[in-house]
C-alpha positions as CSV (number, residue, x, y, z in Angstrom):
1,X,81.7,-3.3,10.2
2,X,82.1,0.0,12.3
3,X,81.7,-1.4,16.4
4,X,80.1,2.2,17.0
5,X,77.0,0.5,15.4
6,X,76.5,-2.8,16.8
7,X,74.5,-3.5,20.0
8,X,73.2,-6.8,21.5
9,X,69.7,-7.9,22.7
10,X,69.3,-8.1,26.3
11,X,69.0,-11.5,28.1
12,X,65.5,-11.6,27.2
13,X,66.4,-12.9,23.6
14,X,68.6,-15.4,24.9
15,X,66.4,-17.0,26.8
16,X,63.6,-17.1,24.0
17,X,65.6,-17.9,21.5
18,X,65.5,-21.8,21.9
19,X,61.7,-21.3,22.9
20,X,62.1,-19.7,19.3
21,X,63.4,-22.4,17.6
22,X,61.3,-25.5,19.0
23,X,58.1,-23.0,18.2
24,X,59.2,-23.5,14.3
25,X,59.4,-26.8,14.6
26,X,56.4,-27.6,17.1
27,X,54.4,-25.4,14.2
28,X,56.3,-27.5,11.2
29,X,54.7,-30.7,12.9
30,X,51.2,-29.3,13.9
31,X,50.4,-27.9,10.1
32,X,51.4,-31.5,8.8
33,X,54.8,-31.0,7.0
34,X,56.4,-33.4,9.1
35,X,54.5,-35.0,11.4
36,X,55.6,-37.1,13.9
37,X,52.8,-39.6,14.0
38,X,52.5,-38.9,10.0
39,X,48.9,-37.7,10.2
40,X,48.0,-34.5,8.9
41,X,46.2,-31.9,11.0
42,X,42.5,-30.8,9.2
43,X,41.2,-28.2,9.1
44,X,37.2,-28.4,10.5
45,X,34.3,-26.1,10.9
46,X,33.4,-24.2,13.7
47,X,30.6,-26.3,15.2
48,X,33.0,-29.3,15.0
49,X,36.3,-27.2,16.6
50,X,34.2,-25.8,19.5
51,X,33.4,-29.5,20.8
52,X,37.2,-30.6,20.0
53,X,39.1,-31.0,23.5
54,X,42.3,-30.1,24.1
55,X,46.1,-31.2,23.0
56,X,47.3,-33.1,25.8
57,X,51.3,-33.5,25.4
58,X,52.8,-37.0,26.6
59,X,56.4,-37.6,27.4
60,X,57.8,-39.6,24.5
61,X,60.0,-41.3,27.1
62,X,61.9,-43.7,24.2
63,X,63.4,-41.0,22.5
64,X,64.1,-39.7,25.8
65,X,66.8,-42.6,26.6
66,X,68.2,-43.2,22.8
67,X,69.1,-39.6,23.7
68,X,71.5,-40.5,26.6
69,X,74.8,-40.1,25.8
70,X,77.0,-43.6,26.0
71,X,78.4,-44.4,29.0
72,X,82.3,-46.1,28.7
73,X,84.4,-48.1,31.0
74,X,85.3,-45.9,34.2
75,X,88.2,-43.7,34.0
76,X,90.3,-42.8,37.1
77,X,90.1,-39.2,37.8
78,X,92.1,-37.2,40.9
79,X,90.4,-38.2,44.4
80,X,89.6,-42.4,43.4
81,X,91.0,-44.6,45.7
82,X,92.4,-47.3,43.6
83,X,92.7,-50.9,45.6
84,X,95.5,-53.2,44.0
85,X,95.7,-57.0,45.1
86,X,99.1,-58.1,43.8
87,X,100.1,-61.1,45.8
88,X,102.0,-63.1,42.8
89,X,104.5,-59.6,42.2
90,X,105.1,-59.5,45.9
91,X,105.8,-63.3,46.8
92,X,108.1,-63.9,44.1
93,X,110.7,-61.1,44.2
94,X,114.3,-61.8,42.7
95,X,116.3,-62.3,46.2
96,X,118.3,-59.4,45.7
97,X,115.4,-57.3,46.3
98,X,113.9,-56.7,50.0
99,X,110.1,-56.4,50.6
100,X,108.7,-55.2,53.9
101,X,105.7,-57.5,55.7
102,X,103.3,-54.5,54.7
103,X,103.7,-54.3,50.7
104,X,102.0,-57.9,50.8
105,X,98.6,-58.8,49.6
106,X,96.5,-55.8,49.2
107,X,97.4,-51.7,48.1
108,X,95.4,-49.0,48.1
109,X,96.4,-45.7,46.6
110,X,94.7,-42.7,45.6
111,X,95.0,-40.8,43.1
112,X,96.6,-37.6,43.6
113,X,96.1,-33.9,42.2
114,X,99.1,-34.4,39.9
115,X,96.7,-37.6,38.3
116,X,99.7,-39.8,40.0
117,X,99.2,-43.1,41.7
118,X,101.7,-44.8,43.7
119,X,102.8,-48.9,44.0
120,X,105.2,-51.2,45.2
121,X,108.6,-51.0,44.1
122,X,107.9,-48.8,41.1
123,X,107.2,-45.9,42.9
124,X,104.6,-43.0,41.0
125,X,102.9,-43.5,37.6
126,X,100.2,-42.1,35.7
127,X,96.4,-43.3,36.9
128,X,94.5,-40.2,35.5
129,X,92.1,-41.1,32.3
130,X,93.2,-44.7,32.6
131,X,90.9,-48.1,32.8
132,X,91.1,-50.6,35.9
133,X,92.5,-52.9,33.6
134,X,94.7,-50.7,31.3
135,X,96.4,-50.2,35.2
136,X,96.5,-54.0,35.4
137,X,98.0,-54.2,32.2
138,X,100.7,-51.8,32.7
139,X,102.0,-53.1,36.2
140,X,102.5,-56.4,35.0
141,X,104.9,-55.1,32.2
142,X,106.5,-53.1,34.5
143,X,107.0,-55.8,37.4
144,X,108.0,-58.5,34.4
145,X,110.5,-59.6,34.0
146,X,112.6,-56.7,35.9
147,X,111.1,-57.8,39.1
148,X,109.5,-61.1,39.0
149,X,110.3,-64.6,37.5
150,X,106.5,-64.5,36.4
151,X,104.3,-62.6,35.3
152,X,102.1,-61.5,37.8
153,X,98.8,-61.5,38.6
154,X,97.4,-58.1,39.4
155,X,93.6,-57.3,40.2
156,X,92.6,-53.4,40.6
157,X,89.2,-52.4,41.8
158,X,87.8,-48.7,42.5
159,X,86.9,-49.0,46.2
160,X,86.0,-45.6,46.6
161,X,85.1,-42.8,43.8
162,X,85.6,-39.1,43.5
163,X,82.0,-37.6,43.3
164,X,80.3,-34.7,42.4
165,X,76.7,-33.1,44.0
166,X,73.9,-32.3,41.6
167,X,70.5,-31.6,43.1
168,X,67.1,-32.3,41.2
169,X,63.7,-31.3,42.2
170,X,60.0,-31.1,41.0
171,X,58.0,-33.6,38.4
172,X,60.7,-36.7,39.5
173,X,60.6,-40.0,41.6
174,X,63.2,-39.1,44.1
175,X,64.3,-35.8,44.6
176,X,67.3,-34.8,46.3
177,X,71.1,-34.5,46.0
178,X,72.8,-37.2,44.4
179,X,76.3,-37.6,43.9
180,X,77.7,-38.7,40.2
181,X,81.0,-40.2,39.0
182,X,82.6,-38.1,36.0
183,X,81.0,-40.4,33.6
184,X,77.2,-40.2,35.4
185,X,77.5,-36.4,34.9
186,X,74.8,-36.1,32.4
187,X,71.0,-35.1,32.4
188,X,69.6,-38.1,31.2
189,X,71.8,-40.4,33.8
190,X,70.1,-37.8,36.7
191,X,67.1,-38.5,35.7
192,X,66.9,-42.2,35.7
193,X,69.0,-42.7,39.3
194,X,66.1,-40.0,40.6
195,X,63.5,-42.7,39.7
196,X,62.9,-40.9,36.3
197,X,60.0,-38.6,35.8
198,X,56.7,-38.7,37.6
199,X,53.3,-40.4,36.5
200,X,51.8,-37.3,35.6
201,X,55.0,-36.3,33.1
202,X,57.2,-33.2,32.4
203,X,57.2,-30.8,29.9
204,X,60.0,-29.4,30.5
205,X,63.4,-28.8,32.6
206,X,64.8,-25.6,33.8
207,X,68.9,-25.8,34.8
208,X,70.4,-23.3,37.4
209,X,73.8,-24.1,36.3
210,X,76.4,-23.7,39.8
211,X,78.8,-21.1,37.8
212,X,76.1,-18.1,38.5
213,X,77.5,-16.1,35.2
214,X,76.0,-18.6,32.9
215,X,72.4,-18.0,32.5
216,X,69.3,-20.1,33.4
217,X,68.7,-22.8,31.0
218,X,65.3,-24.0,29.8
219,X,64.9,-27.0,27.4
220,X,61.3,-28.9,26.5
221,X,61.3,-32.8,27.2
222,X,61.1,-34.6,23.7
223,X,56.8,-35.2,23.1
224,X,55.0,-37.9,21.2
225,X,54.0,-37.0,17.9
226,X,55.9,-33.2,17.6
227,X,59.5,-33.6,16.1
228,X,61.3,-31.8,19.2
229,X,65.0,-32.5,19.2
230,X,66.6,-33.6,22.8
231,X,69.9,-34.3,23.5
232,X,71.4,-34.9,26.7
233,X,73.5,-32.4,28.7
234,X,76.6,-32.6,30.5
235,X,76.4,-31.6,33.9
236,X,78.3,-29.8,36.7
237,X,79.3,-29.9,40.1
238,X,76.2,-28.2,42.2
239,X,74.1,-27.7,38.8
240,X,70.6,-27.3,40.6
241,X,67.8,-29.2,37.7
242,X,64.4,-28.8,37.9
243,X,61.6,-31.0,36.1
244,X,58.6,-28.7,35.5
245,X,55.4,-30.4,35.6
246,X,53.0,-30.7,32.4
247,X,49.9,-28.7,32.9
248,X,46.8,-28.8,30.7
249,X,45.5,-25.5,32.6
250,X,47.7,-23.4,29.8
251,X,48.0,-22.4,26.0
252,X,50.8,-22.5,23.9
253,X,51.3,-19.6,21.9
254,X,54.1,-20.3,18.5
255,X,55.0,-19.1,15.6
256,X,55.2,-15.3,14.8
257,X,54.6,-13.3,17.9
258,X,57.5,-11.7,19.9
259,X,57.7,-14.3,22.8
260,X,56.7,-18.1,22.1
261,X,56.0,-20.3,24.9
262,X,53.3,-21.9,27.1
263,X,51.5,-19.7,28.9
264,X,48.9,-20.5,32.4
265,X,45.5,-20.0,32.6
266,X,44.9,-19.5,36.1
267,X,41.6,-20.7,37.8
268,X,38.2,-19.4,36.5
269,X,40.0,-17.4,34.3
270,X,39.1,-17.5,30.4
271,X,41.1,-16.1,27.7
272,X,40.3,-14.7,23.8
273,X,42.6,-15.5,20.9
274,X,43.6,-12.4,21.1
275,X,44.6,-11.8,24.7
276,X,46.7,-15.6,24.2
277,X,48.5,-13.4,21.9
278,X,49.2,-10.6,23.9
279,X,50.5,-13.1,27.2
280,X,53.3,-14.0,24.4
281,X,54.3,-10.2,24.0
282,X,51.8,-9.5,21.0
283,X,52.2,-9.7,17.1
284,X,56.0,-10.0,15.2
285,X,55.1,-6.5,14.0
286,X,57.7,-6.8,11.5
287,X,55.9,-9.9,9.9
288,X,52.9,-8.1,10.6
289,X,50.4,-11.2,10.4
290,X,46.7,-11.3,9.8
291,X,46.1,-14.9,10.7
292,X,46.4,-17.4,13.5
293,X,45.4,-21.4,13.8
294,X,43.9,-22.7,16.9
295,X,45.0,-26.4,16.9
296,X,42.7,-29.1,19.4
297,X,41.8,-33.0,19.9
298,X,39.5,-33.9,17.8
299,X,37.3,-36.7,17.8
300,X,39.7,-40.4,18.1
301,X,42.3,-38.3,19.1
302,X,42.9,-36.6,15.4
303,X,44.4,-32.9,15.5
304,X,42.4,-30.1,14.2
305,X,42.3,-26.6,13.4
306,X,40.3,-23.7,12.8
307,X,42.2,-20.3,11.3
308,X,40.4,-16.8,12.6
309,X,41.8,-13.4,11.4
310,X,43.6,-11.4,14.2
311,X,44.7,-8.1,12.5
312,X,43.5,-6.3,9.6
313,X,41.3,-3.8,9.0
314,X,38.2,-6.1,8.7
315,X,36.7,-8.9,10.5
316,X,39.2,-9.5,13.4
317,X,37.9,-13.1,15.0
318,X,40.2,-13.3,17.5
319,X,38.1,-11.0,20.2
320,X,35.4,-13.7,19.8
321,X,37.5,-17.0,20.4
322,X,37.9,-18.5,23.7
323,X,40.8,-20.5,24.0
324,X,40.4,-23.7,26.5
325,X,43.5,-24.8,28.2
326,X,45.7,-27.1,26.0
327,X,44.9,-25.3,23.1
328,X,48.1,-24.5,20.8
329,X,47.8,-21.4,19.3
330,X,50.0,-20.9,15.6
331,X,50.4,-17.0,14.4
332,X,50.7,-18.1,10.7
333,X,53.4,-17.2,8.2
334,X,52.3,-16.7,5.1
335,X,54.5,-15.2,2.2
336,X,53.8,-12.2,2.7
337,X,54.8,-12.0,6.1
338,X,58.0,-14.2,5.1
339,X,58.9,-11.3,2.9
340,X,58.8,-8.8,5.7
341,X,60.6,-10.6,8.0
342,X,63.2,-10.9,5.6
343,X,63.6,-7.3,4.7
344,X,63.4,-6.4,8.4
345,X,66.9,-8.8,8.6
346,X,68.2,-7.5,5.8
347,X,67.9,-3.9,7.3
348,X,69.5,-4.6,10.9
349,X,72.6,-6.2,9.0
350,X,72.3,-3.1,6.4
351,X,72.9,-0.8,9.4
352,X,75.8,-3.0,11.2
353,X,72.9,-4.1,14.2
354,X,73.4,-7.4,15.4
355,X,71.7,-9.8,17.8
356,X,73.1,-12.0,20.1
357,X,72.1,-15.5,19.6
């Protein structure tokens, strides 16, 4: 492929295109092919959809924790201080070997930048990426028999861990700066030594990573009843995260319009179908869609719809609809508008174009 004829998005596509993604599945769930709480939406009339309230996301805070990654048994890293008791090595030594006063009873070491550690008699050896015990374990093979008539009894504790600052703010318990061992150094871990998330919930969490060349990172919390993947993230040293509050004062506009995502309605402000549209950049013209679904709360807490025309040459609904804030808006694909989408593809990679994912 000739180089002369490729060019990239701007940052703007990269930081939609995850928005992209959960939009096909948020819109999967909502028009019933896989529902999380296996209810299919309906489809009601109009009298019955104007007095429908709105979708109020919850956190679906289970699938938040089986989403933390395992934690295993401590590793040391450079910077531990590693204490050693080892009174059985040092009171029996062979008599041809002299032991100062101060190699009795209890040693502490740290670990050093070359991941070395340094004990009695032996000198350096490896501490880096190794257990408490797995240190136990290898001093007493090294002080028996060479050293000692016996083996010896050796207990190793971490009295003092390297650590690493990651700040969190907004919709948490306890904000502030905490600082993680190597092995805490994950989102979901943050989130529960913050207090977890507040009463009111999250929606989502936005991650100003410390390295300033990687960009801003957005992510939506896992919901009840919408199948939205969440795995945990490994953090770095200074990463600033931010829990963003859920609001019910916005619309969330998916499925084939140039930017998904949830957009604010600000105070004694109403919007039209169409005007939700155009906050999320306007129509895929590509796809070119006529349609769009307006998904509420019905009555008992069942999800409904009602489907209004929003481009054509006749009849265009969406002027007349006013959205209410919670309402999730779905630009339909239909096959026709599959089929267009897929010829538009087919023509970027025809002419060497590609996007940056």
């Amino acid at each position: 492929m000739n180089n002369n004829h490729k060019r990239t998005t701007r940052p703007t596509r990269k930081r939609h295109h995850y928005a992209s993604v959960i939009s096909l599945l948020i819109v999967t769930a909502l028009c019933g092919c896989k529902s999380g709480d296996k209810t299919n939406s309906t489809s009601v009339d109009m009298q019955t959809f104007n007095d429908a309230g709105p979708v109020t996301p919850m956190m679906d805070l289970h699938q938040l924790k089986l989403a933390a990654r395992p934690v295993d048994e401590y590793r040391l890293v450079s910077g531990d201080i590693l204490e050693l008791y080892m009174p059985d090595v040092l009171g029996t030594i062979k008599d041809d070997l002299l032991v100062t006063e101060e190699r009795k009873g209890y040693h502490l070491t740290r670990v050093e930048s070359t991941g070395k550690i340094v004990v009695p008699l032996i000198g350096r050896i490896t501490g880096t990426a190794k257990t408490v015990r797995e240190i136990e374990e290898e001093l007493k093979a090294l002080y028996y028999p060479k050293f000692v008539k016996l083996v010896p009894s050796i207990v190793g504790k971490v009295s003092q861990y390297q650590t690493h600052p990651v700040k969190i703010i907004g919709a948490i318990e306890k904000p502030g700066i905490y600082d993680l061992k190597h092995n805490e150094m994950s989102l979901v871990t943050l989130l529960a030594k913050a207090g977890g998330i507040t009463e009111g919930g999250a929606g989502a969490i936005r991650i100003s990573y410390a390295d300033r060349k990687k960009p801003i990172k957005t992510l939506l919390l896992p919901v009840k009843h919408m199948d939205i993947p969440f795995a945990d993230l490994e953090l770095q040293p200074g990463d600033l995260i931010e829990v963003l509050r859920l609001s019910e004062q916005a619309v969330t506009v998916v499925g084939l319009v140039v930017k998904p995502g949830i957009y604010p309605i600000p105070p004694e402000t109403q919007y039209s179908l169409l005007q939700g549209i155009a906050l999320a950049g306007g129509l895929n013209t590509n796809a070119d869609p006529h349609w769009a679904r307006v998904f509420r709360r019905g009555g008992g807490g069942a999800l409904v719809w009602h489907e209004f025309r929003v481009s054509g040459k006749h009849n265009i609904e969406g002027a007349d609809v006013v959205l209410k804030p919670g309402d999730i808006v779905a630009v339909q694909n239909t096959w026709y508008t599959s089929t267009r989408t897929l010829f538009a593809q087919i023509f970027r990679v025809g002419f060497g174009i590609t996007f940056e994912p």
